[in-house]
ZANU-159660 format. One record per residue (C-alpha): residue number from 1; residue in one letter; x, y, z. Coordinates in pm, 1 decimal, m for minus. Example, Ala and Ser with C-alpha at 12.3 -4.5 7.8 and 13.67 -1.06 7.14 Angstrom:
BEGIN
1 / A / 1230.0 / m450.0 / 780.0
2 / S / 1367.0 / m106.0 / 714.0
//
This chain:
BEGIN
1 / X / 7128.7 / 10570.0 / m1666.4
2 / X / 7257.7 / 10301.2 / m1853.7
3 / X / 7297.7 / 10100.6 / m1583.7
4 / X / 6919.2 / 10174.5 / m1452.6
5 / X / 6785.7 / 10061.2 / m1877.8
6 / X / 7008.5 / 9735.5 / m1893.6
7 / X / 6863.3 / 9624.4 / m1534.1
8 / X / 6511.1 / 9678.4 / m1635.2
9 / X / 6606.6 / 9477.6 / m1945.8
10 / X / 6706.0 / 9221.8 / m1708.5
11 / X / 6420.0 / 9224.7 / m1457.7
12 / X / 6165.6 / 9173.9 / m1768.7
13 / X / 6388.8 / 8867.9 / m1956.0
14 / X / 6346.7 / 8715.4 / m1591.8
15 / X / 6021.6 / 8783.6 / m1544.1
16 / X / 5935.3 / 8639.8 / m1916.2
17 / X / 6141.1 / 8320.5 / m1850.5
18 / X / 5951.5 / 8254.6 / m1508.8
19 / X / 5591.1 / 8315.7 / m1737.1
20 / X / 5754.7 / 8071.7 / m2000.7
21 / X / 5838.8 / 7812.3 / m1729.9
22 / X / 5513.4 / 7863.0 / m1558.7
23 / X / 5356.9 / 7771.8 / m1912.1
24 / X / 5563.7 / 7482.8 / m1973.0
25 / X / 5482.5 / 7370.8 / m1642.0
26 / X / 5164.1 / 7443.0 / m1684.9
27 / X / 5105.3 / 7274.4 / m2024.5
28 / X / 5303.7 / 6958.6 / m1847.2
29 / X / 5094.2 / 6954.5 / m1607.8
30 / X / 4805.3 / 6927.4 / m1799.7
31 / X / 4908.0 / 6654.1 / m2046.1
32 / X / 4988.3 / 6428.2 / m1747.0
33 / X / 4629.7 / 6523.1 / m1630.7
34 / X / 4492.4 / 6430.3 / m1987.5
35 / X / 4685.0 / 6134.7 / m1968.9
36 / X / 4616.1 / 6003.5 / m1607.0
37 / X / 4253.2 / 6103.9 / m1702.4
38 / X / 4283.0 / 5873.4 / m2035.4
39 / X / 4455.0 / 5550.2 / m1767.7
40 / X / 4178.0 / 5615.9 / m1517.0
41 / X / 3947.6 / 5608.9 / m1773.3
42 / X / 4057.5 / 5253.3 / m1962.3
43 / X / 4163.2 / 5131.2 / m1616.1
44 / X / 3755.4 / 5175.3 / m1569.0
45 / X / 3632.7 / 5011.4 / m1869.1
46 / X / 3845.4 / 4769.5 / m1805.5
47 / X / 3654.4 / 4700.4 / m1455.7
48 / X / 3861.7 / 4909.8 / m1223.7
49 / X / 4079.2 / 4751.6 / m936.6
50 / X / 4440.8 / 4581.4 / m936.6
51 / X / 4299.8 / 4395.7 / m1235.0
52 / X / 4236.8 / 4704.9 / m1475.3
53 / X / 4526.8 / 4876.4 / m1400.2
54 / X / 4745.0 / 4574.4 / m1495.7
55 / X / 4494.4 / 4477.2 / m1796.0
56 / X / 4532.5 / 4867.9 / m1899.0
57 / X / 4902.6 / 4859.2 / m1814.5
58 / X / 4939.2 / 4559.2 / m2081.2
59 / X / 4714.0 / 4698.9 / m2365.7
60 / X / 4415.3 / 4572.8 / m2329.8
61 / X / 4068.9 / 4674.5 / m2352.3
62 / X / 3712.3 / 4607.4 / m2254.5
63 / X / 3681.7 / 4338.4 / m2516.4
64 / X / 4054.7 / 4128.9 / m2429.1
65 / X / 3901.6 / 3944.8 / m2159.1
66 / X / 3615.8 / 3872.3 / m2398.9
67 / X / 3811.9 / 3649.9 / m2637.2
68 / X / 3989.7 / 3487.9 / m2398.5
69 / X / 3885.7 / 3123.7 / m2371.4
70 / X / 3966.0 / 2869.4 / m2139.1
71 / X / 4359.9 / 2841.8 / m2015.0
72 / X / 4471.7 / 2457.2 / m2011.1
73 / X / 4824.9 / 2362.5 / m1840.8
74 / X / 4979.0 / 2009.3 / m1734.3
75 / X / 5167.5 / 2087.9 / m1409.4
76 / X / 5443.1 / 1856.9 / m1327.5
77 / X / 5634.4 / 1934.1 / m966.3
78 / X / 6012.6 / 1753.3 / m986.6
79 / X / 6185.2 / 1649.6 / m675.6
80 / X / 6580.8 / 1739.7 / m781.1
81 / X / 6717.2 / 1539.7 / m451.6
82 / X / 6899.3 / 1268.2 / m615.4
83 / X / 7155.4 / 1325.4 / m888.4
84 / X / 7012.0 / 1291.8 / m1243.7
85 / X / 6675.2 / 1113.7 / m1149.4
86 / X / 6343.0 / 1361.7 / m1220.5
87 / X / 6098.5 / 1202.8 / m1061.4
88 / X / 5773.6 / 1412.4 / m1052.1
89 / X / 5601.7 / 1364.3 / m748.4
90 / X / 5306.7 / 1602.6 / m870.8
91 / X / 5095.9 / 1584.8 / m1202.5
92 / X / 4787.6 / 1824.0 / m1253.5
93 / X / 4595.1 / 1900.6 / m1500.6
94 / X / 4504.0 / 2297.1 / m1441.3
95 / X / 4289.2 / 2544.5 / m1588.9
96 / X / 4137.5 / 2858.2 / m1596.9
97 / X / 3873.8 / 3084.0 / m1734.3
98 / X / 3935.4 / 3442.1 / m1689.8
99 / X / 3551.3 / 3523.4 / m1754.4
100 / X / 3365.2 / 3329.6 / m1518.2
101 / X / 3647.4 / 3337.0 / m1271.2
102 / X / 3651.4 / 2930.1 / m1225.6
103 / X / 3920.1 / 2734.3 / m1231.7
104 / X / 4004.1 / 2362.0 / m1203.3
105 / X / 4261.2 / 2133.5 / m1075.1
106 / X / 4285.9 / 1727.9 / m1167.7
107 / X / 4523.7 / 1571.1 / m998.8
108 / X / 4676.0 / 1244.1 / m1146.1
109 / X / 4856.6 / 945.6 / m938.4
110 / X / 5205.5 / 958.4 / m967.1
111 / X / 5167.4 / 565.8 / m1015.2
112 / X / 4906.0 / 588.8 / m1315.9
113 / X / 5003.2 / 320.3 / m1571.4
114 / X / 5071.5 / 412.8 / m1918.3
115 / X / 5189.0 / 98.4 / m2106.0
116 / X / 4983.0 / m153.5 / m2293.1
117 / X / 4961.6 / m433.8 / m2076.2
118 / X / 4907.0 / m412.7 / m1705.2
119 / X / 5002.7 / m771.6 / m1624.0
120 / X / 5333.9 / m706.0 / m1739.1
121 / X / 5364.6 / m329.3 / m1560.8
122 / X / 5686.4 / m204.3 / m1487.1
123 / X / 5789.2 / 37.2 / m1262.3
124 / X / 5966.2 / 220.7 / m1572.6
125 / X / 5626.2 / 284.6 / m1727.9
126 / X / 5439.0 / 458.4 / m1448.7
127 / X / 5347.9 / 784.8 / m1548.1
128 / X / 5610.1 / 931.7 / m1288.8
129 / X / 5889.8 / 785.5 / m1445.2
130 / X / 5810.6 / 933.7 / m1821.2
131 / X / 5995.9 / 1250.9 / m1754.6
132 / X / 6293.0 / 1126.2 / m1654.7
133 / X / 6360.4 / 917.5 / m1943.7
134 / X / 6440.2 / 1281.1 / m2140.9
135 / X / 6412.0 / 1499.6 / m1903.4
136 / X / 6170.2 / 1633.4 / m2082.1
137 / X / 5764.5 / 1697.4 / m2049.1
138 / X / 5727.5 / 1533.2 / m2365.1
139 / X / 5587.7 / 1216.7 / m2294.3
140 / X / 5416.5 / 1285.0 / m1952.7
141 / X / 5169.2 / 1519.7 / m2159.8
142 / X / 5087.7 / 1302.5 / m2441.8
143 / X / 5031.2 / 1026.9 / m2169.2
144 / X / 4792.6 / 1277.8 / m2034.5
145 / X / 4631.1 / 1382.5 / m2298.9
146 / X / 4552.9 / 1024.9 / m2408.0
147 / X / 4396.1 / 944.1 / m2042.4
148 / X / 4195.1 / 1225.8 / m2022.7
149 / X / 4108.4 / 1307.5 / m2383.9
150 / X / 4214.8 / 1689.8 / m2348.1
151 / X / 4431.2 / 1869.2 / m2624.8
152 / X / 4687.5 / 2033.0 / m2361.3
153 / X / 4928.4 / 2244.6 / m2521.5
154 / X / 5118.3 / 2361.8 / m2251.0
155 / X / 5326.3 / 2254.5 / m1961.4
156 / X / 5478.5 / 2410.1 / m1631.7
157 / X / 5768.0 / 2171.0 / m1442.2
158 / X / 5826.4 / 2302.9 / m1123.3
159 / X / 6140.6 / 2178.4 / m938.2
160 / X / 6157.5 / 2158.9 / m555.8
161 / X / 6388.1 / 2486.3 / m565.0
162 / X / 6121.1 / 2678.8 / m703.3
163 / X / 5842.4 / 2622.2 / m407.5
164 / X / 6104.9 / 2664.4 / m189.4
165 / X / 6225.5 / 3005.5 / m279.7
166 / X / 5869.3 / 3132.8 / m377.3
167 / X / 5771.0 / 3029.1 / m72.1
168 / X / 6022.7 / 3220.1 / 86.1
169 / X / 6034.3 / 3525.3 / m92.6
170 / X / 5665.0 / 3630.7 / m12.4
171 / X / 5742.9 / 3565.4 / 340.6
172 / X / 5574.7 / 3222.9 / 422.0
173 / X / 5285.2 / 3029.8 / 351.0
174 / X / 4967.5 / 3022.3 / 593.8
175 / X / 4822.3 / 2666.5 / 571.2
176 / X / 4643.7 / 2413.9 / 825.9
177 / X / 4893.8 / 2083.3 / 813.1
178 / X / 4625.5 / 1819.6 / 804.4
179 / X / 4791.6 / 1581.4 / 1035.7
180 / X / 5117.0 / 1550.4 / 1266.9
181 / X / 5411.2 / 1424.9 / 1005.3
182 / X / 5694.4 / 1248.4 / 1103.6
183 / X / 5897.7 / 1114.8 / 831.9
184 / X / 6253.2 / 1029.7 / 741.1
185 / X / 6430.9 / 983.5 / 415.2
186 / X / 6832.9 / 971.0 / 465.8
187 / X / 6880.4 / 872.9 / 92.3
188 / X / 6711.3 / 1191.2 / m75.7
189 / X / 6816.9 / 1402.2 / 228.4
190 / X / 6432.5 / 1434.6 / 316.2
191 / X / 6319.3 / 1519.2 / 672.3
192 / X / 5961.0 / 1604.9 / 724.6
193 / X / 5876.7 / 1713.7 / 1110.2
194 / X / 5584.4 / 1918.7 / 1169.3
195 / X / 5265.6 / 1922.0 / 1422.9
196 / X / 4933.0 / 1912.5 / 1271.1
197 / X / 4726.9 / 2281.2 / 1239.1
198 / X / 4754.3 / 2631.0 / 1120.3
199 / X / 5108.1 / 2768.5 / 1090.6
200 / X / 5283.4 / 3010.1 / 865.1
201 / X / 5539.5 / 2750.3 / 661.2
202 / X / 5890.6 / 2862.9 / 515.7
203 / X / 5989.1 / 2725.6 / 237.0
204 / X / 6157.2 / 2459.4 / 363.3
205 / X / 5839.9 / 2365.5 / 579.3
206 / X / 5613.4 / 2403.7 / 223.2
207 / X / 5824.7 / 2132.7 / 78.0
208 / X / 5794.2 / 1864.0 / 361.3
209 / X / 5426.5 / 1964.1 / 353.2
210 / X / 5352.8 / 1849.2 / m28.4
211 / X / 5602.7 / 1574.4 / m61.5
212 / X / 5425.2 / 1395.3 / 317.4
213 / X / 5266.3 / 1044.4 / 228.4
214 / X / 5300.0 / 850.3 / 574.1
215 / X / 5504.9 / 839.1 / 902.2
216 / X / 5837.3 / 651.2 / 981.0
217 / X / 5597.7 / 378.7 / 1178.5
218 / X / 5360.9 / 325.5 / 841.0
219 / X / 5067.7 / 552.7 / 933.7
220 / X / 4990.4 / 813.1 / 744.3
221 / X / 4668.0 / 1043.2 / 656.9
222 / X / 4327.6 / 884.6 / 755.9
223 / X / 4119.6 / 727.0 / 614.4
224 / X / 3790.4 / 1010.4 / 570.2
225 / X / 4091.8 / 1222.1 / 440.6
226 / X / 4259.3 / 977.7 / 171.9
227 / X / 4539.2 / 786.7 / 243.2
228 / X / 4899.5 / 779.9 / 110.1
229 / X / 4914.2 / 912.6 / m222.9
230 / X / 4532.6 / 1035.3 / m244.1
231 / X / 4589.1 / 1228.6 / 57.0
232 / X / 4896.2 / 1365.6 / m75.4
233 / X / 4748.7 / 1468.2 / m333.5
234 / X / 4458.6 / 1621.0 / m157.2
235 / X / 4719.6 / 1858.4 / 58.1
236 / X / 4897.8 / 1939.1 / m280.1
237 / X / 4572.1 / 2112.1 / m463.0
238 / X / 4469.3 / 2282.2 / m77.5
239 / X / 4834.3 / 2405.7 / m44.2
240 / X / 4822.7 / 2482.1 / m466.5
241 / X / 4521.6 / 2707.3 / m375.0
242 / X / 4680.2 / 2851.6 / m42.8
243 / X / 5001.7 / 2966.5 / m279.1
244 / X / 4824.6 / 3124.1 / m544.4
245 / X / 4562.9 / 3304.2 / m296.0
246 / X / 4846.7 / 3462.4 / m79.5
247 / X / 5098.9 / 3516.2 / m370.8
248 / X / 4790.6 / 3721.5 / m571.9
249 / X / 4806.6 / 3985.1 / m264.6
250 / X / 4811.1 / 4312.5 / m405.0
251 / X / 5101.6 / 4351.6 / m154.9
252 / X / 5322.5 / 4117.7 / m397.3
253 / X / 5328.9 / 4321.4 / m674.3
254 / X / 5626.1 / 4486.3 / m532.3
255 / X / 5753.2 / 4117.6 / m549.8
256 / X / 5710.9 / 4069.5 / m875.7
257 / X / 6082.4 / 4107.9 / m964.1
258 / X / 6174.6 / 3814.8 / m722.6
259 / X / 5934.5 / 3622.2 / m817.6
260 / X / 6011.9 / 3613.1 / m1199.2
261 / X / 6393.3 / 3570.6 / m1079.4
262 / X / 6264.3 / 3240.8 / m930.3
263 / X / 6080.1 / 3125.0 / m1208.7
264 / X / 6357.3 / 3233.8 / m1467.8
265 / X / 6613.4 / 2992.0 / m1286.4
266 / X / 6374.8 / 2708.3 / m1147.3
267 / X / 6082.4 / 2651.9 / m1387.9
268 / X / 6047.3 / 2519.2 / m1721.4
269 / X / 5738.9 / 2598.5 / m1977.4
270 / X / 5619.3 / 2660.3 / m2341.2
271 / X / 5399.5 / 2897.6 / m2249.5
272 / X / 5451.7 / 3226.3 / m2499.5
273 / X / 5463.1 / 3534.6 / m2265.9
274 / X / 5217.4 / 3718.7 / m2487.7
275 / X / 4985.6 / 3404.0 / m2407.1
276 / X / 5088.9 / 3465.7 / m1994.0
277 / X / 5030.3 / 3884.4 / m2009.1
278 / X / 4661.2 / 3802.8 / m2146.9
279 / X / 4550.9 / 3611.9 / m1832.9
280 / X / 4728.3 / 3750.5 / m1608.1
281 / X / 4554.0 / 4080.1 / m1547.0
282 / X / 4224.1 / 3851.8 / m1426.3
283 / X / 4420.5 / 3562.1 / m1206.5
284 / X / 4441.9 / 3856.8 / m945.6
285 / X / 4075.6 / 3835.5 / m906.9
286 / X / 4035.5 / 3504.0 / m897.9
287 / X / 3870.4 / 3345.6 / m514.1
288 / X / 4010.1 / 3043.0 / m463.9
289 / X / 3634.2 / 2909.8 / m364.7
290 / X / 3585.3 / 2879.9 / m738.8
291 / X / 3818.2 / 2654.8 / m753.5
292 / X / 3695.7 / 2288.9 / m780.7
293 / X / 3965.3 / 1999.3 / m792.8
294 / X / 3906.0 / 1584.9 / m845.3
295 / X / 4105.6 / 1326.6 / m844.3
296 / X / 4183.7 / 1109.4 / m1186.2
297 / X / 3930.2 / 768.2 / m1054.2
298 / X / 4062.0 / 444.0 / m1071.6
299 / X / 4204.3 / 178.5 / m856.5
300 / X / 4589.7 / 104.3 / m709.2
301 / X / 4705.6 / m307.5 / m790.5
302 / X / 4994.8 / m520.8 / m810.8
303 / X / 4810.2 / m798.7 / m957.6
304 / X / 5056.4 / m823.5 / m1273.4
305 / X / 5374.2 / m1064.0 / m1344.7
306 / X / 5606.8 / m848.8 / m1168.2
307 / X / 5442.9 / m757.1 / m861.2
308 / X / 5475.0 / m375.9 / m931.2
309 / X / 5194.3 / m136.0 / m812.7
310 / X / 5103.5 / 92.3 / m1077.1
311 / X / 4711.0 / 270.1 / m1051.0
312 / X / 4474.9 / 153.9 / m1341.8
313 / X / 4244.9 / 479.7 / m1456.6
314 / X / 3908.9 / 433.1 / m1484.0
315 / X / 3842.0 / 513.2 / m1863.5
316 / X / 3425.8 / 599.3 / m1830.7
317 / X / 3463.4 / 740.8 / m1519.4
318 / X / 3767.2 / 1000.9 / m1625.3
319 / X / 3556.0 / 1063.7 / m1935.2
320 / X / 3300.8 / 1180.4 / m1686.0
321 / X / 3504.9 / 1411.0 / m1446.3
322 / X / 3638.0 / 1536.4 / m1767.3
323 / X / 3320.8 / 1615.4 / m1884.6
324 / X / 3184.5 / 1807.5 / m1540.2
325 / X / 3579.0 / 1954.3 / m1490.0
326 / X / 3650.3 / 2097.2 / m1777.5
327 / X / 3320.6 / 2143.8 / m1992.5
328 / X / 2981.7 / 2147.6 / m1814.2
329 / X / 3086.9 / 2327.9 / m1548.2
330 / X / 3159.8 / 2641.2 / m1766.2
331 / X / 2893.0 / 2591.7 / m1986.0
332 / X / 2638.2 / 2576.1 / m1641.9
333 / X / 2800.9 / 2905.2 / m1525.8
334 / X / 2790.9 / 3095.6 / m1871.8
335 / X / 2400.8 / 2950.8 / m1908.8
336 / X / 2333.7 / 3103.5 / m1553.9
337 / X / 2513.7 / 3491.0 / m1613.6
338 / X / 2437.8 / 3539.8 / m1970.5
339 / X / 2121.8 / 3743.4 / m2012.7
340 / X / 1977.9 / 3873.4 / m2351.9
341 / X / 2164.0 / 3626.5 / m2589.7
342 / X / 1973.0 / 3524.7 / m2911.5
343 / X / 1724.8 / 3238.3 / m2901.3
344 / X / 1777.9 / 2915.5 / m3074.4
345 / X / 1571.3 / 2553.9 / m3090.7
346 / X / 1864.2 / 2356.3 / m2983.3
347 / X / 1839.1 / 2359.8 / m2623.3
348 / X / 2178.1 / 2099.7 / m2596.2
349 / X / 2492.3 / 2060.7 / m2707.0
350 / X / 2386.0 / 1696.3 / m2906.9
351 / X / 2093.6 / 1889.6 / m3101.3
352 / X / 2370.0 / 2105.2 / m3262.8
353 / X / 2504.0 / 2038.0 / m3589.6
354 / X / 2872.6 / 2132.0 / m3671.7
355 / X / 3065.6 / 2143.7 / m3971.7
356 / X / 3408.2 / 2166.5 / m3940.3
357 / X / 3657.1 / 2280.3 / m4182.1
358 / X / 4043.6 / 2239.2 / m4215.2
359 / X / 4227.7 / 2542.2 / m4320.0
360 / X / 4543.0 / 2491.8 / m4121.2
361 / X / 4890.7 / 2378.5 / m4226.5
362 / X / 4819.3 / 2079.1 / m4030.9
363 / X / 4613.4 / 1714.6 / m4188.6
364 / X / 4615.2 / 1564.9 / m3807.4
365 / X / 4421.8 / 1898.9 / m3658.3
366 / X / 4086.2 / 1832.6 / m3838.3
367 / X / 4066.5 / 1472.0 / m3617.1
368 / X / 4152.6 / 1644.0 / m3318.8
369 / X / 3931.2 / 1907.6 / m3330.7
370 / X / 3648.2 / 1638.3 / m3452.2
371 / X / 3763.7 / 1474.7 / m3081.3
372 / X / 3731.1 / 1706.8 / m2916.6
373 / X / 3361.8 / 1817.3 / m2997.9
374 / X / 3271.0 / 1493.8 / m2964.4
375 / X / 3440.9 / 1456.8 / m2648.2
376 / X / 3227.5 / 1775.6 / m2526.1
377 / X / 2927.3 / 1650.5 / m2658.6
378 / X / 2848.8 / 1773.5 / m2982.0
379 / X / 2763.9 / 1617.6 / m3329.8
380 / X / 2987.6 / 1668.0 / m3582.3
381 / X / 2785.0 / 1601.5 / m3931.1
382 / X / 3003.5 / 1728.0 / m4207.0
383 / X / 3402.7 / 1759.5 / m4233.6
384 / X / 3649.0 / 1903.1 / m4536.3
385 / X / 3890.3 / 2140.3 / m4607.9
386 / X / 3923.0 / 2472.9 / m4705.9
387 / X / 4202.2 / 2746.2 / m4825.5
388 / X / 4465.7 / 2833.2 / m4599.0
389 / X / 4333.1 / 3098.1 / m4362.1
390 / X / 4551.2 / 3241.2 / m3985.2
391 / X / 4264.1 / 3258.5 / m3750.0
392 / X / 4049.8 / 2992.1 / m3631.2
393 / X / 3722.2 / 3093.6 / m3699.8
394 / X / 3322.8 / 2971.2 / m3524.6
395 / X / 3052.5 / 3082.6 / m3767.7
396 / X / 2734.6 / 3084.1 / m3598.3
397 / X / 2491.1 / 2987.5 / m3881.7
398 / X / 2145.9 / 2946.5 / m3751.3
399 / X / 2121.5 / 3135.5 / m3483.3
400 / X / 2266.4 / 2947.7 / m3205.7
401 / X / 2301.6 / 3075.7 / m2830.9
402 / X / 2614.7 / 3257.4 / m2747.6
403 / X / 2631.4 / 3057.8 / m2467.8
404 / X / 2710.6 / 2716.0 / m2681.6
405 / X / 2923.4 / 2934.3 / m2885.9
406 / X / 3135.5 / 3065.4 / m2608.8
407 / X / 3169.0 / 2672.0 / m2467.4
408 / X / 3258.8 / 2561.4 / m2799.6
409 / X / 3539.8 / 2816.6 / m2772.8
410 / X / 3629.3 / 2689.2 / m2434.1
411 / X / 3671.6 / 2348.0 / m2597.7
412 / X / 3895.5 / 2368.5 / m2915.7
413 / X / 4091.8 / 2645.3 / m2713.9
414 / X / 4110.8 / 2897.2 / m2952.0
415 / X / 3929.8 / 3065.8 / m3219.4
416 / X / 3692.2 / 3405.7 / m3303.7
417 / X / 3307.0 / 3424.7 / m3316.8
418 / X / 3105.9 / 3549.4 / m3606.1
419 / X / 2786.2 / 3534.5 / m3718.0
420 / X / 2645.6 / 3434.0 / m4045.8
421 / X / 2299.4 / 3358.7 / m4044.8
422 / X / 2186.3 / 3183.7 / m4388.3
423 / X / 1813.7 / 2983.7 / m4386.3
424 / X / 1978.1 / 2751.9 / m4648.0
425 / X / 2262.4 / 2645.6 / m4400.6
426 / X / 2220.8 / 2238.5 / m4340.8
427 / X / 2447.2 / 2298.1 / m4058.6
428 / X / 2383.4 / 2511.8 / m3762.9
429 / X / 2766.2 / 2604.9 / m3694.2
430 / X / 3091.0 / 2598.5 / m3939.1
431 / X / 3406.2 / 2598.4 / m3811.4
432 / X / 3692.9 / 2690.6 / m3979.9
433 / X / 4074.3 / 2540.1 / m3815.3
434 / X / 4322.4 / 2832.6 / m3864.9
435 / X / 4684.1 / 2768.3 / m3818.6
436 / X / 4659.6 / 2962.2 / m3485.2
437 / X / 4489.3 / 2591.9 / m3371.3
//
């Protein structure tokens, strides 16, 4: 009898731990329901696809992408061949808006003269040779900076290694070699052999592919194409655009590991990884068509006392692709997909008045943001200072279009938009320089 009691004792403590699990499982259940409901939702808002699930995944939401402006970089590729000597055989100026998806690509000659006085050039002051002097970006972007009148804060160096094993680890690169190459180099080790057309290139194939100028017998790219250098660096930005179209694949993400590994060991930046997570949720969508790439204009000589060849820059002409690069071409594109902004009488960029303020830590970042507006195209009537204040700050004053606002953004790199409206205002826009600038 006893025996009969303490078993249906035990049947009902069994059955009330299975409806105890059952709950717990149930109520598990449910909160990873809530949960993958609350993902699916953000991943949504945040425009659905490979892109909002890695925007979610990093914290962001509907409004990140919003107040991101325009991403700048100097890209410098180093051939590591020859013991102690960083040469950089590729020099771009990149960038990239994450909200109308274009990007740009300016390539400058690795022979680009940066002294003073270009009958006296010297091979030592070609704008190639600036990074070896440290070993350090340094001086190859203030060089750039100065011939294109840009503000670029950060740099990427690339070494040979790094294309190589990139290359390799998403298994090849799909790209249409221009022309038959046949080249040899016995001091740097350097072999190039490949057979014009569309081919899937290791890594070892990528780098004979980008570092190509001519042939062992003197030819090299034709004419139509760009010869020597230009054509060089013509393949660089097509191959550039190849790379980051087939290393985007959602396919890579499972990659991503490798990849980093490469980068960790082989490439060498300043950019803050809280700046990198930002963009990257948006690269993935970006189509490479939007992509739009020049050449720095100018013209190759030796006419100087040593009979070096260095490439002069063309100073009104780069102030022009500069101009349609890196400013019209975003301002075009926001003026063209922005619908139901607020009407203004200023109908350009010189009609706009600007006051600008500093309240940074910094004396030298009022002039530089003054250049820069003017650069862009704006007027500038009023300058001064102000108290000390974190974020740089556009206060729209009298009712200017967003679009303008957005561009002006774009230009100084970073800052936030408000609005302010005051009839008294003598000045359509203020801007206020935070120490974020």
């Amino acid at each position: 009898m006893e025996n009969k009691q303490m078993n249906r004792k035990t049947k009902k403590g069994k059955k009330k731990k299975r409806k105890t699990w059952k709950r717990i499982l149930l109520a598990f259940l449910l909160i990873l329901l809530i949960i993958g409901g609350i993902f699916t939702y953000r991943v949504y808002r945040n425009g659905g696809g490979l892109s909002g699930m890695l925007a979610t995944m990093v914290g962001h939401d509907e409004n990140t992408r919003k107040n991101l402006g325009e991403f700048r970089v100097l890209i410098l590729g180093i051939s590591t061949d020859q013991e102690n000597v960083d040469l950089t055989d590729t020099i771009m100026v990149a960038s990239y808006n994450p909200n109308t998806q274009k990007a740009t690509l300016l390539s400058i000659p690795r022979d680009t003269y940066t002294g003073k006085n270009p009958s006296k050039a010297t091979a030592y002051e070609k704008i190639n040779a600036l990074y070896n002097r440290k070993h350090r970006p340094d001086e190859t972007l203030a060089a750039v900076n100065q011939i294109t009148g840009l503000n670029i804060e950060y740099y990427v160096v690339v070494k040979t290694e790094a294309l190589i094993k990139l290359v390799d680890v998403i298994g090849g690169i799909t790209f249409n070699v221009p022309i038959d190459m046949n080249y040899d180099d016995p001091t740097q080790n350097l072999h190039i052999h490949l057979k014009a057309g569309e081919q899937l290139l290791d890594g070892d194939k990528a780098e004979q592919v980008v570092r190509f100028r001519h042939n062992n017998n003197g030819t090299s790219y034709p004419e139509e194409y760009g010869d020597n250098d230009t054509g060089r660096m013509r393949t660089q930005r097509e191959f550039i655009m190849q790379v980051v179209k087939q290393t985007a694949k959602p396919g890579n993400i499972f990659k991503l590991g490798e990849i980093l590994d490469v980068a960790k060991e082989y490439v060498i930046t300043n950019i803050d990884f809280n700046v990198a997570k930002d963009y990257i949720p948006y690269v993935v969508e970006f189509n490479t068509e939007n992509l739009l790439t020049e050449v720095l204009p100018g013209v190759n000589t030796n006419k100087n006392a040593n009979q070096t060849w260095v490439f002069i820059h063309n100073q009104a002409e780069t102030k022009k692709i500069v101009q349609e690069l890196f400013y019209d071409r975003d301002m075009e594109e926001t003026q063209n997909t922005t619908e139901g902004n607020v009407t203004t009488n200023n109908s350009s960029k010189s009609e706009i008045t600007i006051e600008v303020l500093n309240g940074s830590s910094s004396s030298s970042n009022l002039q530089k943001v003054v250049n820069q507006l003017k650069g862009a195209g704006y007027k500038v009537t009023r300058t001064g200072s102000t108290n000390i204040t974190a974020k740089t700050t556009i206060i729209n004053k009298r009712n200017v279009k967003e679009t303008f606002l957005k561009n002006i953004k774009d230009v100084i790199g970073t800052a936030r938009i408000e609005t302010s409206e005051s009839s008294s205002s003598k000045v359509d826009i203020t801007i206020i320089i935070g120490k974020d600038y």
